[in-house]
C-alpha positions in Angstrom: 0.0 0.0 0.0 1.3 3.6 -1.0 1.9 6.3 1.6 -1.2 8.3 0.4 -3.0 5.2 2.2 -2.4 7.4 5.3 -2.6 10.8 3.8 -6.5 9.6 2.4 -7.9 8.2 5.9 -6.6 11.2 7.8 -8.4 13.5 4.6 -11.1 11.6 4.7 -11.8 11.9 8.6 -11.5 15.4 8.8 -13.9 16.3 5.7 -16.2 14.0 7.8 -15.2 15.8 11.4 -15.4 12.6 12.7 -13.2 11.6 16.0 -10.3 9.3 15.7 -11.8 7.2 18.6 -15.5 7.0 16.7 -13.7 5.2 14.1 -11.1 2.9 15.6 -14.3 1.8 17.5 -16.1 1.2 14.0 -12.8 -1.3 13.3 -13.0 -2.5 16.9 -9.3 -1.2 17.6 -8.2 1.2 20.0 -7.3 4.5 19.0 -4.0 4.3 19.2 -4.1 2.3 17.1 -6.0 3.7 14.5 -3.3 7.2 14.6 -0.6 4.8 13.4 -3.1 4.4 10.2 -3.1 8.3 9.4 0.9 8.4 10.6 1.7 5.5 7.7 3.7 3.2 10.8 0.5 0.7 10.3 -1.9 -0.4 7.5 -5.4 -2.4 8.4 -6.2 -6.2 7.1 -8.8 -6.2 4.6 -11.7 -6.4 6.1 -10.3 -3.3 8.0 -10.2 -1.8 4.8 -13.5 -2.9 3.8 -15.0 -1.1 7.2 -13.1 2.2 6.3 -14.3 2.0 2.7 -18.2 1.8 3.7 -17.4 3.6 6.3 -16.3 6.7 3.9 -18.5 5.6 1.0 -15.3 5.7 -1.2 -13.5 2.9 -3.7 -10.9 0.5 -1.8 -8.3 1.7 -5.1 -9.0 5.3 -3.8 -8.1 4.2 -0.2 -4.7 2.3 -1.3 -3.8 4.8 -3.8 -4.5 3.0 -6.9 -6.9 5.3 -8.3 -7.7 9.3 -7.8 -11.9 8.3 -7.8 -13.8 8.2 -5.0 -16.6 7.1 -6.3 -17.4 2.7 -6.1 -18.3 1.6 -9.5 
């Protein structure tokens, strides 16, 4: 997974104002946890990926870097 993996959650999370700790509880890790997602030290498994990617309502290629559209085809 790129580095923009990181850069898209943390964009992502603020657009949304949500809390760090609202979703780390939505992947059922701690928040700790979740910061080493938006720091680029730690990258979820996929269904970790999967939550995020409902979560946001945006492609899993957007969230790895693989594509520039947010949009799910």
């Amino acid at each position: 997974m790129s580095n923009l993996f990181s850069v898209r959650v943390k964009e992502l999370r603020k657009e949304h104002k949500t809390p760090q700790k609202e979703i780390a509880d939505a992947l059922g890790i701690s928040p700790r946890a979740y910061r080493f997602y938006e720091s680029g030290d730690r990258y979820p498994d996929f269904e970790g990926l999967l939550i995020l990617a409902d979560f946001y309502e945006v492609s899993l290629d957007y969230l790895a870097g693989k594509s520039d559209f947010r949009e799910r085809k």
